[in-house]
LUMKOL-826587 format. One record per residue (C-alpha): residue in one letter; x, y, z. Coordinates in steps of 0.5 Angstrom, whole numbers, plus 500, padded with zeros to 3 digits. Layout:
BEGIN
aXYZ;...
This chain:
BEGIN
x338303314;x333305307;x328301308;x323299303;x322306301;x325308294;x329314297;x329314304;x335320304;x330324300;x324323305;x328325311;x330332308;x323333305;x321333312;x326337316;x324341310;x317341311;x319343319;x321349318;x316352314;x309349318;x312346325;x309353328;x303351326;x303344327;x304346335;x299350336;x294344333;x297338337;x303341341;x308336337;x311337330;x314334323;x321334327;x318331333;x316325329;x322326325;x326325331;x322319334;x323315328;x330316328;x332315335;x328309335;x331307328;x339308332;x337304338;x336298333;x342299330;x346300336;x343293338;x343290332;x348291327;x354287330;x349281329;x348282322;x351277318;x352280310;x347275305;x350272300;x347272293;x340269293;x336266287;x329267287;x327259290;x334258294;x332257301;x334263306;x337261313;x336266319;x344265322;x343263329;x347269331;x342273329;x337270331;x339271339;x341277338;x334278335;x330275341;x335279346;x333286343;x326284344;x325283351;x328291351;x324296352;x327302347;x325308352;x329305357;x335307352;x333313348;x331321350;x326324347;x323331350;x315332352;x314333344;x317327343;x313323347;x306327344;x308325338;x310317339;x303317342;x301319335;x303314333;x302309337;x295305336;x292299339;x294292337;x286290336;x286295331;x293294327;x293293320;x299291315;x296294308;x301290303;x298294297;x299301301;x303306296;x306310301;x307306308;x303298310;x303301317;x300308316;x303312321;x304308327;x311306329;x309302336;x303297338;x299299345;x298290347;x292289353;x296288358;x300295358;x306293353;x308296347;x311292341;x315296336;x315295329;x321292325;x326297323;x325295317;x319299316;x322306320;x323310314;x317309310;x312311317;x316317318;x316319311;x307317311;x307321318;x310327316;x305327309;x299325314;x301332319;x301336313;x295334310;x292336317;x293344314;x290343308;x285348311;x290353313;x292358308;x297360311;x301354311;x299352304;x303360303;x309355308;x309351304;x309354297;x315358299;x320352302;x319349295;x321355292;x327356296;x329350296;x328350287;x332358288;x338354292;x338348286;x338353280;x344357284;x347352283;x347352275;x348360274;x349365280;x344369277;x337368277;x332371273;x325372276;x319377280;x321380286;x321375291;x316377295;x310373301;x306374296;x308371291;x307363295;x300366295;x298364289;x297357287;x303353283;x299350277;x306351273;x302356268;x307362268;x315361268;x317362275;x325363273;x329363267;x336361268;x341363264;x345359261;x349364257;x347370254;x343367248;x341360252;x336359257;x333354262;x325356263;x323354270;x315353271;x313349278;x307345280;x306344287;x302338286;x296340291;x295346288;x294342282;x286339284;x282335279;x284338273;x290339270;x293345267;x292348261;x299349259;x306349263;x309356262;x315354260;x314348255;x309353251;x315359251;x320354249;x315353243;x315359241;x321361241;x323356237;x317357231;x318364232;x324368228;x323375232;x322377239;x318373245;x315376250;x315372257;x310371262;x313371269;x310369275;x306375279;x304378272;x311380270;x313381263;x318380259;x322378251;x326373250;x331376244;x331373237;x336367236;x335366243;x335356246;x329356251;x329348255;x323347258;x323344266;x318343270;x319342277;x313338281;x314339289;x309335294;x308333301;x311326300;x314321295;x312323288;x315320281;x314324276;x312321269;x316324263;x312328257;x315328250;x318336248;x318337256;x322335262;x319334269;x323333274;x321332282;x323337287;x328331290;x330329283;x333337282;x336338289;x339330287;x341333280;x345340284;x348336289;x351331283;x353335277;x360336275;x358342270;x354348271;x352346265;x349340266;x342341267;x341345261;x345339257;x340334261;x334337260;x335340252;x336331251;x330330255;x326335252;x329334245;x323332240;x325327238;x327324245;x322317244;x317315248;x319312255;x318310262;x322311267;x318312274;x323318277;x327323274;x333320277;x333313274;x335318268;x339322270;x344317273;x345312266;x346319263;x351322267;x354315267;x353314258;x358321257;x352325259;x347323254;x342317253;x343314246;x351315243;x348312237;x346314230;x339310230;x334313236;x330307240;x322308239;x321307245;x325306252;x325304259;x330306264;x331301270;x328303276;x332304283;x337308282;x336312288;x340307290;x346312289;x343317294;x343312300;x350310298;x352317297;x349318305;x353313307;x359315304;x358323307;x356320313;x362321317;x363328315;x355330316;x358328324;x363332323;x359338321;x354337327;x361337333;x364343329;x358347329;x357347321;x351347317;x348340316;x349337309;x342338306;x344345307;x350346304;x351348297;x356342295;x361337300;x365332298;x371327302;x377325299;x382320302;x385322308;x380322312;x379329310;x373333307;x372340304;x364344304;x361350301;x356353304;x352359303;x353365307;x349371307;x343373302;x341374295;x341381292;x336382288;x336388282;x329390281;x332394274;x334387270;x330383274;x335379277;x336375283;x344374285;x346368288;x349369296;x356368297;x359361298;x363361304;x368354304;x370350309;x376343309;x375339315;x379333318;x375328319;x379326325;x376324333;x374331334;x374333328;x378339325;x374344321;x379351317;x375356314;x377358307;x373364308;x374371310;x379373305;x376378302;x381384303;x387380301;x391379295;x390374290;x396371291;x395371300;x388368298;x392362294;x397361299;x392361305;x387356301;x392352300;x396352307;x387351309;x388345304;x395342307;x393343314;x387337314;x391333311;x397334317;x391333322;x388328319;x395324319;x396324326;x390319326;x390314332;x395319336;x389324336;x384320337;x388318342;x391324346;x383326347;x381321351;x378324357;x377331353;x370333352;x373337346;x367336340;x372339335;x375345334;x374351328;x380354325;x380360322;x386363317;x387370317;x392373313;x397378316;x403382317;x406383324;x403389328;x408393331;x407391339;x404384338;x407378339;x411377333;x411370328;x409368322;x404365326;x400368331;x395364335;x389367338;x384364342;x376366342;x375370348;x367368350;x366363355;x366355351;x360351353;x362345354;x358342348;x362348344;x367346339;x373351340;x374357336;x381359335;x384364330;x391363326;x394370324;x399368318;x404373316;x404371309;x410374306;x415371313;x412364312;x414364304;x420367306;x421361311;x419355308;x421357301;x424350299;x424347305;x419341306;x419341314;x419347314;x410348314;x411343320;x415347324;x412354323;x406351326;x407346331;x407351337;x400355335;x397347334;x400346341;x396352343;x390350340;x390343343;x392347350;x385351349;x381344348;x383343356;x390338354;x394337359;x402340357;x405334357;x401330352;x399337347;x407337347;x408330345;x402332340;x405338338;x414334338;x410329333;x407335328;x414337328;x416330325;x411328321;x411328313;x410334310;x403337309;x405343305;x411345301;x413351298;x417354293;x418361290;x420362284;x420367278;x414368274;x416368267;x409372265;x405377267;x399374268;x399368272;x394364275;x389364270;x381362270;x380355269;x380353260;x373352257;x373344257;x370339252;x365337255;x363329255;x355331252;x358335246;x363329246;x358324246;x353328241;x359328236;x359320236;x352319235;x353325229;x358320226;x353314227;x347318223;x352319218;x353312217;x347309218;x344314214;x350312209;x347304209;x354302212;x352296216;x354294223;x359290224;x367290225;x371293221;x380293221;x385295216;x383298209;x375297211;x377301217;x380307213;x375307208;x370309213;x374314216;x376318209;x370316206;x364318212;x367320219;x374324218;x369329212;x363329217;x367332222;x371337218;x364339216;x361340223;x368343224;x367348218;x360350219;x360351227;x367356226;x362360220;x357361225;x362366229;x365371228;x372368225;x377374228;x373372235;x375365233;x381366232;x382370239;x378366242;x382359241;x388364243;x385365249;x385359250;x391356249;x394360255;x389358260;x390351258;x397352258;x397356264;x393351267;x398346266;x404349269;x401350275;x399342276;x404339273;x408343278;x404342284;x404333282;x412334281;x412337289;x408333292;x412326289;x419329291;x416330298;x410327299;x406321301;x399320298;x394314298;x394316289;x399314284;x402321282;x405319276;x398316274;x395323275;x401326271;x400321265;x392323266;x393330266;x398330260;x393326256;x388332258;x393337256;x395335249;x387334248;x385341250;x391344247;x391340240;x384341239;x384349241;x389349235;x386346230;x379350232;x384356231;x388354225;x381351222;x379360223;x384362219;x384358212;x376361213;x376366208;x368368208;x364372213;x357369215;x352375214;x350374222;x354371227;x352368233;x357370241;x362365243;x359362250;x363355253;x357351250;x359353244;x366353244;x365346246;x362343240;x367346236;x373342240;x367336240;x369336232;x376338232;x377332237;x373328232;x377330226;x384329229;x382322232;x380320226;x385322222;x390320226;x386314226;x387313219;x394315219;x395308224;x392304220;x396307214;x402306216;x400299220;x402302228;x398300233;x392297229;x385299231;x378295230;x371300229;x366297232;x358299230;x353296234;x346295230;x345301234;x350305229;x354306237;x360307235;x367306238;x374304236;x379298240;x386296239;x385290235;x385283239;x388280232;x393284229;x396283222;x402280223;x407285218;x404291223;x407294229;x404295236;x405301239;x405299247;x402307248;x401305256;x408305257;x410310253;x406314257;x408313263;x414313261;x413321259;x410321265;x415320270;x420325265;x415331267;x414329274;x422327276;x425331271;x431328267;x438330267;x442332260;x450334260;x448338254;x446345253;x443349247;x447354248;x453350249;x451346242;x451353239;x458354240;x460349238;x457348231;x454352226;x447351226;x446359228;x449361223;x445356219;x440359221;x441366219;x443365213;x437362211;x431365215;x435372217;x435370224;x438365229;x435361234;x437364239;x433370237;x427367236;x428364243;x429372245;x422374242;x419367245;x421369252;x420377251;x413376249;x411372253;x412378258;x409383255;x405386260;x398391258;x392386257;x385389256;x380388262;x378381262;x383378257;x389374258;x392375250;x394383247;x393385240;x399389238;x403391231;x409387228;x412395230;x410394238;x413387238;x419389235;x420394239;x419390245;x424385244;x429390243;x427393249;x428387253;x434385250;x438391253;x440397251;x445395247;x441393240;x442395234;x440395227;x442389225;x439386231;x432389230;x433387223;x434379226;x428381231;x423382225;x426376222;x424372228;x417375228;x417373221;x418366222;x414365228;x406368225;x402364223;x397367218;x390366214;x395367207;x399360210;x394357212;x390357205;x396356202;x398348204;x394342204;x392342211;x393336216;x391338222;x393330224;x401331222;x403334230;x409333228;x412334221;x408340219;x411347218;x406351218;x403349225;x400354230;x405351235;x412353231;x408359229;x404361236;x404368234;x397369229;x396374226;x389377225;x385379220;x387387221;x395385220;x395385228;x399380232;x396376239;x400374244;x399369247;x404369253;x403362257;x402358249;x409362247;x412359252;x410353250;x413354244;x420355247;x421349250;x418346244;x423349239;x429348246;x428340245;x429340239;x434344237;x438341243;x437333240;x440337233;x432337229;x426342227;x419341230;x417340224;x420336217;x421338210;x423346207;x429345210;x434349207;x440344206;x445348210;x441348215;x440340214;x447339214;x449343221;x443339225;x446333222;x452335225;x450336231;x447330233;x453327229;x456330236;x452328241;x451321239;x458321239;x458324247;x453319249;x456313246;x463314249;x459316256;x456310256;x463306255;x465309261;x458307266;x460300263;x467300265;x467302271;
């Protein structure tokens, strides 16, 4: 129940919090603390709800004057609750009790202050009457009189300074763990007890937070009864963001506990400062600075989706130009710019002034609810609760998966840099007992045992999650909290029992308020061997170590063995499938993604240019729609496109952008396998096909983008003077304009050739945003791109059968000699080169690309086409290497169209290798693969990926070639419809 309390999930972590630090002391004053009249409150709080929550009727929707009616239903079961007595139903220890009668007060001298900003009862959670009772406050109040009376108990330390150091030091931890959220590495004094000494005025920098290595986040804390009467002179980081941005060299820091140090020239600074206090506090917002609470940043950390996300939220916060506003607390900002694409005005034209609506906190509560289950969970398996975890989240199933911190910083005194602990990670089945695996404790196996053990870890949950009922079931009577898996991956040791799962069980003596703990040796290589290609087969390689387990939580034989004869016949929880890997590196880091801020602050770049313009708001389709494109939108674009590439190094681009297509490719790959496995095998409470059409979307996305990053790099002729290093936020923008350019133009070319017509909208506001047009012209076609798309989903995710095959076509037609006739060199060889380079196998440190010489390559090929190469194979192999390299010298010489994907021929898909300003060639092996299938699907439907400068012998034996297939696929279909 929140209560009446703005953030009652925040007030009880803030107290628990507070408890760590000062309950010590607190005890040896009243003999009772924080987590006392935490515990009080909440115990209390539950006996309500047990007794009441069956009762409560949903309310309907209410008007200000409707009158409201108690249903009759809680009106008894109200008048039944208050002839109990709650001590009678709910345990509370000696400290306890001393603090209930702290807050206890007489009913003489009871007050309600309506007006009161922190709770109308003050402390006091029950009523001493004259005759001996107690009457106890509604439920309604319980969150806001905790919260007061942990407030009230630590202004009763105010004196202490010992307490006050406690104090300082849990909001500085409890920032630490936030802001590790954000970068591992944390720049700041050594920690020390002396540093929580000093008052927190928000004077120094406390930490600098690196964003990247010429981006920080410069972090100052104010613990507000620190504060006094007078405010500050200045905050630390807002004064530091100022001179970094007036000043063209070097500027020094100070750092909080007298450090010093120098920000280098060219560097972003974003100012935060962070407010911490015993209670509630909503901190107002000041123009070139952002403020947020202490549970407005825990709240920020725990909601992120990006490691960059508070940068961009605090650089948009912090912006000069960011207009005056009111919003209470930092949250009802956050929440409307996570939701509006992690930005707070999409449009061209910037209010002078803004109110964000106040009560978004609610999110909070709702998120509570929504991990409540699994914060029980936690409490029966032994784990941390949630307020301590670094990030949770729980997926349908019922199943969940956590990250905690394991161990302890490591600070580098050299560079003064705190690195962030481990993150240990957990999936729980949220099951009755729960079922808690341990995704840690890997660290000396391979890679691959390490994936394969965490995705064994993942399948897991979901089989014990789905024996649902039967589970629950089965442990009636068993007084079994939960149990804790841990996976340890292994060979067989000679004279040990042999599987390829072995089960262990904790040896020390279980309590019986214990989970139980039990360990799973996996021979890896015997599991894949056995499961290879065989769905059922995960089930039964572990369905005795599952009977094991159940037999160590006290289960009868027989019901752990019906338990474990179900296991044995449910639905598959993992499939496994060997197969040959066609590059050398697999498995690659995630790709750099576009990121929704640069996205949405290219759209309000766009709305300036036509605001600045004087195009008015309103509609616009067909001609006037195209005349906005060509004329403001598509040039816009392609300028920011243009500028952020000459801010770079243009070769860096270049490899960069190449970097990135393999990631994005290999990225895509291994989804896309792993959504074809689970919809042949599987059942899922989401759509596999939705989720294939989704990332097939995001794919091409990506993919398109990184291209014409790279293809815009090599038309580039000049070099900038100083250039600035390539960092994820900076590649972003790029993909942000490159996004912009290619959806306008392709919007253009819609609109153009009237298929699927559009309408763009511009709000007075200058927000822009582009619809399918409700009222097409008639004479124009509409393209249903729903269904094409979910019709190239189910051909990716199920696959589809073709008779015909490349090699077969090239026997029987001339397209091959066609070829070599024309380029010197056939398909079939550029095949060879595609399949052979993409298997190249030395890489720099770090890198997922090579630079090589056209020798290299050539020779390569050669090699991998066996020693029977000759001569005239090298010459053909060359050939192929020709036609595949995309150059600078190309790219500047053709009218570029980044928008025609499909007719183009000098693209960087049909020529994936690119050469680099050094005559060097980068091999991409995942994007050159990408470009096989391209080639093999269109040659094999007799068509070139690309239309025109088509040598008419070549023409001709293409049409031949589909000439043939139609004439297989008509008399096919004769024979299905004869039949």
């Amino acid at each position: 129940m929140p209560g009446l309390t703005e953030r009652p999930v925040a007030d009880l972590t803030r107290a628990l919090r507070m408890a760590e630090a000062v309950d010590g002391r607190l005890h040896r004053r009243f003999r009772f603390g924080i987590a006392n009249v935490v515990n009080v409150a909440m115990r209390y709080g539950d006996f309500c709800v047990r007794h009441l929550a069956d009762a409560w009727v949903p309310a309907p929707d209410l008007e200000l004057n409707d009158e409201v009616s108690l249903p009759d239903v809680e009106f008894e079961a109200t008048r039944a609750f208050l002839n109990l007595d709650p001590l009678d139903h709910i345990e509370l220890g000696e400290a306890d009790k001393r603090a209930l009668e702290w807050m206890t007060n007489s009913a003489g001298r009871a007050a309600f202050d309506v007006e009161s900003l922190s709770s109308p009862f003050e402390r006091f959670l029950r009523f001493a009457d004259s005759a001996g009772g107690h009457r106890w406050v509604p439920p309604l109040f319980i969150p806001e009189i905790m919260a007061h009376a942990a407030r009230e108990l630590v202004s009763a330390l105010d004196r202490d300074g010992q307490a006050r150091k406690a104090l300082r030091s849990s909001c500085l931890n409890q920032i630490r763990q936030a802001l590790w959220r954000f970068s591992h590495r944390l720049i700041e004094p050594p920690p020390s007890s002396e540093g929580a000494a000093s008052p927190l005025r928000g004077i120094d920098v406390q930490w600098l937070v690196p964003v990247n290595p010429s981006t920080f986040i410069a972090v100052s804390v104010i613990y507000v009864p620190d504060l006094g009467a007078a405010p500050p002179p200045y905050i630390g980081s807002v004064e530091l963001a100022k001179q970094v941005r007036s000043q063209s060299g070097p500027v020094p820091v100070r750092m909080a506990g007298g450090r010093r140090g120098t920000i280098k020239s060219g560097a972003e600074v974003i100012p935060l400062t962070v407010f911490a206090a015993p209670g509630h506090i909503a901190v107002p917002q000041a123009v070139g600075e952002a403020r947020l609470a202490l549970e407005d940043l825990t709240w920020i950390a725990e909601t992120a989706t990006s490691d960059d996300d508070l940068y961009a939220f605090a650089r948009d916060l912090s912006a000069p130009d960011f207009p005056e506003s009111f919003g209470w607390e930092a949250i009802n900002y956050w929440e409307p710019w996570k939701a509006n694409g992690k930005s707070f005005f999409k449009g061209g034209v910037v209010p002078n002034g803004v109110y964000f609506e106040a009560h978004a906190g609610e999110a909070e509560w709702d998120r509570a609810v929504e991990l409540s289950d699994l914060e029980v969970a936690l409490l029966r398996v032994g784990l941390p609760p949630i307020r301590d975890l670094r990030a949770a989240e729980v997926a349908p199933g019922p199943v969940a998966n956590v990250a905690m911190i394991a161990g302890d910083p490591r600070y580098d005194a050299i560079r003064g840099v705190n690195i962030a602990p481990g993150v240990d990670g957990w999936s729980l089945a949220l099951t009755e007992p729960p079922v808690a695996v341990a995704r840690a404790g890997l660290e000396e196996a391979s890679a691959d045992h390490r994936r394969f053990v965490f995705d064994l870890c993942g399948g897991l949950i979901y089989g014990f999650a789905a024996l649902g009922g039967r589970w629950r079931f089965a442990h009636q009577g068993i007084d079994v909290p939960g149990y804790v898996l841990y996976l340890h991956a292994s060979e067989t040791v000679s004279g040990e029992p042999s599987g390829v799962v072995t089960p262990y069980l904790d040896p020390h003596v279980r309590a019986i308020d214990e989970p139980v703990n039990f360990l799973w040796r996996i021979d890896v290589e015997g599991f894949a061997d056995s499961a290879n290609g065989d769905p059922q087969a995960a089930n039964l390689l572990t369905a005795d170590a599952v009977f094991d387990l159940l037999r160590a939580g006290g289960m009868d034989v027989d019901t752990a063995a019906a338990l474990r004869d179900q296991w044995r016949t449910a639905k598959p929880f993992l499939v496994l499938e060997m197969k040959q890997a066609r590059t050398t590196l697999n498995h690659l880091p995630d790709p750099w993604r576009l990121r929704p801020s640069d996205e949405s602050r290219m759209v309000a770049a766009l709305g300036r240019r036509l605001h600045d313009a004087g195009v008015q708001p309103g509609e616009y389709r067909a001609d006037d729609a195209n005349r906005l494109i060509r004329e403001h939108l598509a040039p816009l674009a392609l300028e920011t496109l243009t500028e952020g590439i000459k801010s770079h190094d243009g070769s860096e681009v270049v490899l960069t952008g190449m970097e990135q297509l393999a990631r994005v490719m290999d990225s895509a790959i291994h989804q896309q396998d792993d959504l074809s496995r689970v919809a042949a095998n599987l059942s899922t409470e989401w759509d596999p096909l939705t989720r294939t059409a989704e990332l097939s979307a995001e794919t091409l996305q990506l993919r398109q983008c990184n291209e014409i990053v790279v293809e815009a790099a090599l038309r580039i002729l000049d070099k900038p003077a100083a250039t600035k290093p390539i960092t994820p936020q900076a590649w972003s923008g790029l993909l942000a304009a490159a996004d912009a350019y290619l959806t306008a133009t392709t919007l253009s070319e819609r609109m153009y050739h009237q298929v699927a017509p559009a309408v763009i909208t511009l709000s007075p506001m200058y927000e822009l945003t582009v619809d399918d047009d409700p009222h097409p012209d008639a004479s124009a076609w509409g393209l249903r791109n729903d269904e094409l798309t979910r019709a190239a989903a189910g051909i990716r995710l199920h696959g589809t059968q073709d008779d015909d095959s490349l090699q077969q076509a090239n026997e029987e037609d001339d397209v091959e000699d066609a070829f070599q006739q024309a380029w010197g060199a056939t398909s079939q060889d550029m095949f060879s080169t595609l399949a052979a380079l993409a298997k190249w196998e030395t890489f720099e440190p770090g890198r997922t690309t090579a630079h090589v010489t056209v020798a290299e390559a050539t020779v390569w090929v050669c090699d991998a086409l066996g020693p029977g190469a000759d001569e005239s194979q090298r010459t053909r192999v060359e050939a192929a290497i020709e036609m595949l390299t995309s150059t600078a010298v190309q790219m500047q010489a053709v009218e570029w169209k980044p928008w025609q994907t499909r007719t183009r021929r000098h693209r960087l898909l049909v020529q994936p290798l690119a050469q680099d300003s050094d005559g060097r060639l980068i091999v991409s092996p995942q994007y050159l693969l990408t470009s096989f299938q391209v080639y093999y699907r269109h040659l094999l439907q007799g068509v070139l990926p690309w239309a025109g400068d088509v040598p008419q012998p070549v023409s001709n034996a293409l049409a031949n070639r589909r000439a043939r297939r139609n004439i297989r696929f008509e008399r096919l279909l004769q024979d299905r419809l004869e039949r």
